[in-house]
Structures are given as C-alpha cells and as structure tokens.
Steps between C-alpha positions, in 0.01 A plus 500: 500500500539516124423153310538415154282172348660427148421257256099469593254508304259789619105464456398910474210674653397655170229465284561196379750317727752465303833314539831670504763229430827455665507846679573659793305616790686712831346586831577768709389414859141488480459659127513342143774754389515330141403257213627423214758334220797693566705452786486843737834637571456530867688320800307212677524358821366160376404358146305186488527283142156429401558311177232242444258706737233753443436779756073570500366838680370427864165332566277664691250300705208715536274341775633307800470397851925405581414334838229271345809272360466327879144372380575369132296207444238585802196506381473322174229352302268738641334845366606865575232577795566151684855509479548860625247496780491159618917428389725790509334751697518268831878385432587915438342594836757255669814666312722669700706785370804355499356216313378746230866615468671192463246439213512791306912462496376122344265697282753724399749262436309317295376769274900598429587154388224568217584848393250689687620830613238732641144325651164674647425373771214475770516362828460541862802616706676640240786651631655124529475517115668821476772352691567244298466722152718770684795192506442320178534808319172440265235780461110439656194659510367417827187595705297411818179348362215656648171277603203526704307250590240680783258738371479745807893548448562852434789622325680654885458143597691315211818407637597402138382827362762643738795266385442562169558875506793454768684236242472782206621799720730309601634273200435644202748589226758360831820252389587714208188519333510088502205495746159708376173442757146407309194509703269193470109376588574152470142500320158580542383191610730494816447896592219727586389809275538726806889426536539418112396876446663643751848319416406608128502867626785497669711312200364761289633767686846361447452442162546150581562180324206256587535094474185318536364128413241564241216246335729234581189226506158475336381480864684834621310690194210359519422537882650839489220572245247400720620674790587868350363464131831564413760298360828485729690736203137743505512470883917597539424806248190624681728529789740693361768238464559542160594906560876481506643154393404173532538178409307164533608158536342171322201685319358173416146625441489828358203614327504698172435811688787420775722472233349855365545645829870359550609667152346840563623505864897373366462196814753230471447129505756234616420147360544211694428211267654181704306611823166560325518118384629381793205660711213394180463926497500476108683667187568899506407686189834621451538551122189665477624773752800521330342554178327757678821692659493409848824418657495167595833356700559142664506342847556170647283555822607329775640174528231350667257565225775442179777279688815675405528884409722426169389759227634351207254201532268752591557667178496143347172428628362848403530435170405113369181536753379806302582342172369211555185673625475753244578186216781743364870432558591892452310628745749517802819484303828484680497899456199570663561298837853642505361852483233380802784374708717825429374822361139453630616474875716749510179707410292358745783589747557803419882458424445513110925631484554129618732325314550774266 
C-alpha cells in the first residue's frame, strides 16, 4: 500500500535535526520511499493532510519488560533489591502465560500511542510477546533472560539456558526482519559465574547481541566488589560478554575505568532515568560517556518501576534531571535526547537502516 503524508512538517535524522517545512513524505508498505518539498509524481492509494502536524522519526525504547505493565504501581516507595525480590519476583512466579500475552498487547499498545516503534525487550515466556509484536506490526528485540540462582546448576541443567538458544534458532530475523532475538543474564547478582560463562560462550559463538542489567545500584557494585573483586562491567568482560556486542542497562555506578572499558570494547548503554529515581538507584553519568563516544540510547523500563512506558517524557526527564544536576541548561539539549531515543537505539539494536 502506497501512502502519501503532505503538508507535515518533517523532523530529519541528520546531523542536526533539522525541519523541512510544509513537505511531503510517501510510504511504500513498510519503507520510507521519500522526503521532501516537492510533491512526487507517483499514484497513491491514500494521502493523509498533515497541515498543522509534524511527523518525528520512530522512538525506540531500548530496555523493557512489556508484561510488567500488569504490576505498575506494585512496589513503590521502596529500593531496587526489596522491590524485586520481596515485590515483583513473587507476583511474576504466579503469571500465567496467557496473562503475559494479554499484557504485552497492553504494553504494546501503549508504546504506539507515544510514537515508539521498535523496543528491546526481556522477559520470561517470550514467545507471548512475539505474538503480540508479530500483530501490531512494530519491530522488537526480544530475548529469554537467563538466571541462576543454585550454584551446583550446570549449564546441561539450565532449562533457561535451553530456551534461550531455542527462541534465537527459532525467531530470529522471523516477521520480516521486524523480530531480531538478543540473549540476556538478567545480571550478575541474580546468576551464577558457571552459567553466566557458559551462556557468554555460547552468545559468542553466534555473534550475539547481549542485554544485561549493569551497576544499576550502589549496593549491586559494591557487593559485587566484594564478592569477585570485580566490578559488575570488569566481571561481564572477564567473561567474555563484551566479545561480540553488548549492551547494558541503567549503568548507574560506573567507575572511571568501566567507562574506559565500555569505550574500548564499543558496549552500549540504555538510560533509564525515571526508573532510577523511582527505585532511589541514582543519576547515570551520561554526558560524560557521551563526551567520551559511547553510544548511549533510552529506555523506559518497565512499568512497574517508571509507571507508564511513554518516551517522550522519558526524553523530557532525561534532559532537565541532567541539567539540573550538571547546573548547565545545555547539557541534554532537545538534540541530544532525540538522538538517544532514535539514532542511538537503532545502534544498540542492531537495525541502524531504521528509519532511514
């Protein structure tokens, strides 16, 4: 189906962003087939007026959990450990599957109404997601998270191991190209070095595209130090998870030499400003990453630990928090969270033609 949008304003995905006034922008089934002032001589099954309007590139929410919309608002008022162990993990143990599908169609739903296009995603059962990307007709990056909570488990015995590798033979590059499998350790605080390597390996050997939670809290780092003298981002890259492509979400409490380590070794980083004050986890140091070229995109989380999965308040918040903590108005312009929320996540998913 050809479609013609006339009369919009059109925010580019160049350099600068700039505006292209009163022009025209066609679609050809799933493909941009054209931009700009002229009118294309070309016969269209529908044309939309968009006078008064202005048509944006996608958003791209870069770290999710879709199904987590059923438990917005559980939890609150307390910190990241409490909450997840003592909160969420009990009420997820209870979800059935068809309960996860009916909330990543809300999910999903939700994240259209703002603009969002393509999401990563990371939660158990995942094929119900799939199902529900596979209709709505938006593009995901979506794994099986892979934890380990019993140190005799060896890697034959993880079940999620298993489903992880299944869901990529099985998935990935499927629905036209819409659907692309990640792997995922949820962290290192919630799985085992034994399995974490082992995974690692095996995601390596794909040339795989790894999503983890990384330095999230002051607490994560700092008993991670005392267990492996490691940070969590020295403890991922002695493992081999850095090898291929990777990138972290949160990155709250990065040391100098993380960030070091995360330029030389090209890993991505998804901020999630609205969760990490929801959850007390602290401020990210994203401008000084950017400064020192590493890709840094933009996620909502899930709604239980943000509320709603809207990425233009996400972008919003992104940028008075860090110029209000860095006492300089210019230092998330509307430019730099728009790149974050575009550009940036189409790196970190690996679908860097998007939108173009």
């Amino acid at each position: 189906m050809k479609i013609l949008f006339k009369n919009a304003d059109i925010l580019l995905k160049d350099e600068k962003f700039d505006v292209l006034e009163n022009a025209f922008l066609a679609v050809d089934g799933d493909k941009i087939s054209y931009i700009g002032s002229e009118e294309p001589a070309d016969n269209f099954d529908e044309i939309k007026d968009m006078s008064g309007k202005m048509l944006i590139p996608g958003l791209i929410n870069c770290h999710n959990h879709c199904p987590m919309v059923l438990l917005r608002g559980v939890g609150s008022d307390l910190p990241l450990q409490q909450w997840l162990f003592d909160t969420v993990f009990p009420i997820e143990d209870k979800l059935t599957a068809e309960e996860i599908n009916a909330g990543s169609e809300l999910a999903l739903l939700e994240m259209i109404s703002g603009g969002t296009v393509s999401f990563s995603d990371m939660y158990f059962e995942p094929e119900m997601t799939i199902e529900a990307v596979a209709r709505s007709g938006m593009k995901a990056n979506i794994t099986r998270p892979v934890q380990s909570f019993d140190s005799s488990e060896t890697p034959d015995q993880s079940y999620r191991m298993k489903e992880a590798i299944e869901l990529y033979d099985k998935y990935n590059d499927s629905f036209d190209g819409r659907v692309l499998i990640d792997f995922c350790i949820h962290a290192e605080y919630t799985c085992t070095e034994t399995i974490a390597r082992a995974f690692i390996e095996k995601v390596n050997e794909r040339k795989g595209n790894l999503h983890i939670h990384l330095s999230e809290t002051k607490k994560e780092h700092d008993e991670c130090v005392a267990k492996y003298g490691k940070t969590p981002a020295e403890w991922f890259d002695s493992l081999g998870g850095f090898d291929s492509s990777a990138f972290a979400a949160h990155c709250v409490w990065l040391t100098d030499s993380d960030m070091e380590l995360f330029r030389r070794k090209n890993v991505n980083v998804v901020h999630n400003p609205t969760s990490n004050m929801k959850l007390a986890s602290g401020f990210a140091p994203v401008q000084r990453m950017l400064d020192m070229g590493i890709n840094v995109a933009l996620g909502t989380d899930g709604a239980s630990s943000n509320n709603n999965l809207d990425m233009l308040e996400e972008m919003h918040i992104a940028s008075i928090i860090h110029n209000g903590y860095n006492l300089d108005a210019t230092v998330m312009n509307a430019d730099t969270v728009l790149r974050m929320a575009t550009v940036n996540g189409a790196k970190v998913q690996r679908r860097e033609n998007c939108g173009e």
